[in-house]
C-alpha positions as a Python dict, from the first residue, in 0.01 Angstrom:
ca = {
    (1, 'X'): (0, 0, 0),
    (2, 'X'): (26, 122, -352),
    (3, 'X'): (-218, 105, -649),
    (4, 'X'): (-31, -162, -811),
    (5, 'X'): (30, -529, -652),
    (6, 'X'): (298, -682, -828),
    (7, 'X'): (559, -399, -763),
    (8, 'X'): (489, -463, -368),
    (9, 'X'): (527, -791, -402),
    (10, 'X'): (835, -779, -574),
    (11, 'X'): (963, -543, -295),
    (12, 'X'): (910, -792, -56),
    (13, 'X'): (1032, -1025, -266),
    (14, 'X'): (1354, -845, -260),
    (15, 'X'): (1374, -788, 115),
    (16, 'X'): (1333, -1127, 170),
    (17, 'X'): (1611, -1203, -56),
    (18, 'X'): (1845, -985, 78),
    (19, 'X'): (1778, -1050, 489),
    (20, 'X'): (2119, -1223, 508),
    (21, 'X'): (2330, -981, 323),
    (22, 'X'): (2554, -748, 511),
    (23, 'X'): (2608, -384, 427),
    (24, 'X'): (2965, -309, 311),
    (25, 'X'): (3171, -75, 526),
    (26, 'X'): (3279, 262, 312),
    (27, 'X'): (3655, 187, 432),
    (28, 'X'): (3641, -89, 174),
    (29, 'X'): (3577, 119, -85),
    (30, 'X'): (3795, 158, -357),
    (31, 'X'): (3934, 490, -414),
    (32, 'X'): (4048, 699, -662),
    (33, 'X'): (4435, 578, -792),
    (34, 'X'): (4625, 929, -761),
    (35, 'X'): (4991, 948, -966),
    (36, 'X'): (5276, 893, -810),
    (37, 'X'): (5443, 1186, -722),
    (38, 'X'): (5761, 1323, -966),
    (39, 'X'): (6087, 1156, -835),
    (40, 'X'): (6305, 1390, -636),
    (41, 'X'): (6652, 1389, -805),
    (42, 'X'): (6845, 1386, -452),
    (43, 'X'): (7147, 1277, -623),
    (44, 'X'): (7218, 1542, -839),
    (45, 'X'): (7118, 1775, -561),
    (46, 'X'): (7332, 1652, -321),
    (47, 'X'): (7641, 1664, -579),
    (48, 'X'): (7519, 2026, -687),
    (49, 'X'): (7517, 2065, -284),
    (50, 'X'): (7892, 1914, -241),
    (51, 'X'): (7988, 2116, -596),
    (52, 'X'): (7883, 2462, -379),
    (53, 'X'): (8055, 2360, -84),
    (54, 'X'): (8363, 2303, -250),
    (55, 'X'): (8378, 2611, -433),
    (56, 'X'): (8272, 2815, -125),
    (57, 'X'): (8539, 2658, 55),
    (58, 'X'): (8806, 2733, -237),
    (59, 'X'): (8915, 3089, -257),
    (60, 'X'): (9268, 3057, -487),
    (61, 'X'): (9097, 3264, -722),
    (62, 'X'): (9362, 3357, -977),
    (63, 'X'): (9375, 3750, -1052),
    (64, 'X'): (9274, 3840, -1376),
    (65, 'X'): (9275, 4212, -1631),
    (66, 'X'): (8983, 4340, -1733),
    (67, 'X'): (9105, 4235, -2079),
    (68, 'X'): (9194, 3933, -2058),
    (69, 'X'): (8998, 3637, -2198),
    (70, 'X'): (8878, 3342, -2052),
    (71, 'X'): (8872, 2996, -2254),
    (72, 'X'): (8844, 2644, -2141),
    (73, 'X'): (8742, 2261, -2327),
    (74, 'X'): (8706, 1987, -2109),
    (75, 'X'): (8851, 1652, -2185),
    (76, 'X'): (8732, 1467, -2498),
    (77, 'X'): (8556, 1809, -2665),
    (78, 'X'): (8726, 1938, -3012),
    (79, 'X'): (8956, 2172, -3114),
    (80, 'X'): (8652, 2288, -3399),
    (81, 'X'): (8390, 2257, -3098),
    (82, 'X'): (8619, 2562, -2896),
    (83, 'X'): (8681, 2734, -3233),
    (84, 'X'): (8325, 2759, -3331),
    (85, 'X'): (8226, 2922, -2980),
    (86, 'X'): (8461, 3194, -2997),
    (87, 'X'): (8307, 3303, -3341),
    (88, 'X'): (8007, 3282, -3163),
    (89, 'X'): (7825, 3043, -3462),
    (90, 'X'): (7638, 2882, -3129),
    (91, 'X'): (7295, 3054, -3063),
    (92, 'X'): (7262, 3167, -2729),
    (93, 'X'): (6953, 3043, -2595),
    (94, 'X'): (6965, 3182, -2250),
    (95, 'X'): (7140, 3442, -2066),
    (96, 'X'): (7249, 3579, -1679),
    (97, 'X'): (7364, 3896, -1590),
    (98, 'X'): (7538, 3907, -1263),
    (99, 'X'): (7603, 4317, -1269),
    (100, 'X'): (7550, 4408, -889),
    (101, 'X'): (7593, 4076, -716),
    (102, 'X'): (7857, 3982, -433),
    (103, 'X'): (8048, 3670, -515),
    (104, 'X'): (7853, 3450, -268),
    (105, 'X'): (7508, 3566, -476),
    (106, 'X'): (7669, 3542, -792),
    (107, 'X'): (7789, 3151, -724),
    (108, 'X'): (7430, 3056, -624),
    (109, 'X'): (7238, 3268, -944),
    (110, 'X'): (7556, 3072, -1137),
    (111, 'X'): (7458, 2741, -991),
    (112, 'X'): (7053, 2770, -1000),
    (113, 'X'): (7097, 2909, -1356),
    (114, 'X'): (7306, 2603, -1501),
    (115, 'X'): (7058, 2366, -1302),
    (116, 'X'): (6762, 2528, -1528),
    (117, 'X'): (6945, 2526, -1824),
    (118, 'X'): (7054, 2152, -1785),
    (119, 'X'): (6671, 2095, -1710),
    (120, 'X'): (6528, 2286, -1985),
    (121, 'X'): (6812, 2114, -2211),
    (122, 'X'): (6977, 2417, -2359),
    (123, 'X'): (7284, 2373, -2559),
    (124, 'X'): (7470, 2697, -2529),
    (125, 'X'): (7426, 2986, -2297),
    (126, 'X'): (7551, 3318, -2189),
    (127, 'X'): (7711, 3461, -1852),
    (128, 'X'): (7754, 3816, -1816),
    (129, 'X'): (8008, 3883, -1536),
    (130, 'X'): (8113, 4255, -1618),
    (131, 'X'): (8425, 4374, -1662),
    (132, 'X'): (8489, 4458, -1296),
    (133, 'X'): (8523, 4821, -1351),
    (134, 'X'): (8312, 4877, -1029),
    (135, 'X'): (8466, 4644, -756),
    (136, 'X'): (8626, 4788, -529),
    (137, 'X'): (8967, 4677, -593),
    (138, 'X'): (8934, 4782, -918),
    (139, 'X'): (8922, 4412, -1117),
    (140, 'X'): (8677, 4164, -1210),
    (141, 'X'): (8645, 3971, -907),
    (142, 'X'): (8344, 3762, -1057),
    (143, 'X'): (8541, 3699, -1418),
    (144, 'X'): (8772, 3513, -1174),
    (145, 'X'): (8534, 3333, -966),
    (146, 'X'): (8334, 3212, -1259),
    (147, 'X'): (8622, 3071, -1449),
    (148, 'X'): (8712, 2885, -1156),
    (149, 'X'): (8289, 2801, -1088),
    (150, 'X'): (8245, 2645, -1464),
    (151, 'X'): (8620, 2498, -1459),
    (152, 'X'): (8444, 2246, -1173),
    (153, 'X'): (8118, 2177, -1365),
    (154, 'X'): (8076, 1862, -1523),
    (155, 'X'): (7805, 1941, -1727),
    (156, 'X'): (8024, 2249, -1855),
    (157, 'X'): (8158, 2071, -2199),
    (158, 'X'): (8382, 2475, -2268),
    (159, 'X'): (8349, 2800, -2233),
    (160, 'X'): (8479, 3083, -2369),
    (161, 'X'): (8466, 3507, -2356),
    (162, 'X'): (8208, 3620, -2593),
    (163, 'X'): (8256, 3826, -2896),
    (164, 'X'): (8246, 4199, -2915),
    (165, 'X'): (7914, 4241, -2983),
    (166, 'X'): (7803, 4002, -2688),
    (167, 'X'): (7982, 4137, -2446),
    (168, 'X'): (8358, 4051, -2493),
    (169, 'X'): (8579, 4010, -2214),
    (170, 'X'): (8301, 4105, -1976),
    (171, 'X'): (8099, 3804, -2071),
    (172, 'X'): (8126, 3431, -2124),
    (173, 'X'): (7986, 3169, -2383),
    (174, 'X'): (7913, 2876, -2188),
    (175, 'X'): (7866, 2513, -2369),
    (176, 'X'): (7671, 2272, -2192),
    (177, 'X'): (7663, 1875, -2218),
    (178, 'X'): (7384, 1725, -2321),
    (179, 'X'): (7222, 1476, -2037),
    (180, 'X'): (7245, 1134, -2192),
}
């Protein structure tokens, strides 16, 4: 017994009190709420899945000079919009350079890149495709395939062959929607 009464009386006290009461299973227990995880945005994967597809499957790739220049405005964009491009008086926030890549590695770094640039909501972005003076066949074989790549793109609003100083003819300015 201890040295003081009324604390082992109140023990029993206690015991007493509690005889009936059952102990609580741990399964019961609440636990700790965890977030929900991000949603997956199957969706626009499976388009940007169908998108590939269909361009892997289309090969009427029109044959273009080194020189010549590649322009395009979907439906609905401006005149001025196209206009101001081609000066270049759009910063360029982001860039890919697809010197050294076969087509079929080209169309994916095309496809990944626009994905990131749509998710990091960038505005206006460059493609450097070369001028094809190393394919084999002696022209730009991925000037071709990307005008026919962004040409399908929905989020592509126009595009255009950069400036001089940006590249020129081996290089596109690429305008991108905004997600709404």
């Amino acid at each position: 017994m201890s040295a003081d009464p009324d604390a082992d009386e109140e023990a029993r006290l206690f015991r007493e009190a509690m005889r009936d009461v059952a102990r609580k299973s741990t399964s019961n227990r609440r636990t700790e709420t965890k977030r929900p995880p991000a949603p997956i945005p199957l969706q626009r994967e499976a388009d940007e899945r169908a998108v590939l597809r269909e361009m892997l499957a289309g090969s009427e790739i029109e044959t273009l000079e080194s020189g010549d220049t590649l322009s395009y405005r979907a439906p609905g964009v401006q005149d001025g919009v196209l206009r101001k491009l081609r000066r270049g008086q759009f910063h360029v926030q982001k860039e890919l350079d697809l010197h050294g890549l076969s087509r079929s590695k080209a169309q994916e770094a095309v496809m990944r890149f626009l994905a990131y640039c749509q998710d990091q909501q960038l505005r206006c972005v460059r493609i450097i495709h070369g001028k094809g003076h190393g394919s084999p066949n002696s022209g730009p074989v991925l000037k071709a395939a990307l005008d026919s790549w962004l040409r399908r793109r929905k989020d592509v609003a126009a595009y255009c062959s950069a400036r001089a100083v940006d590249g020129g003819t081996g290089a596109v300015y690429v305008l991108l929607r905004q997600p709404r």
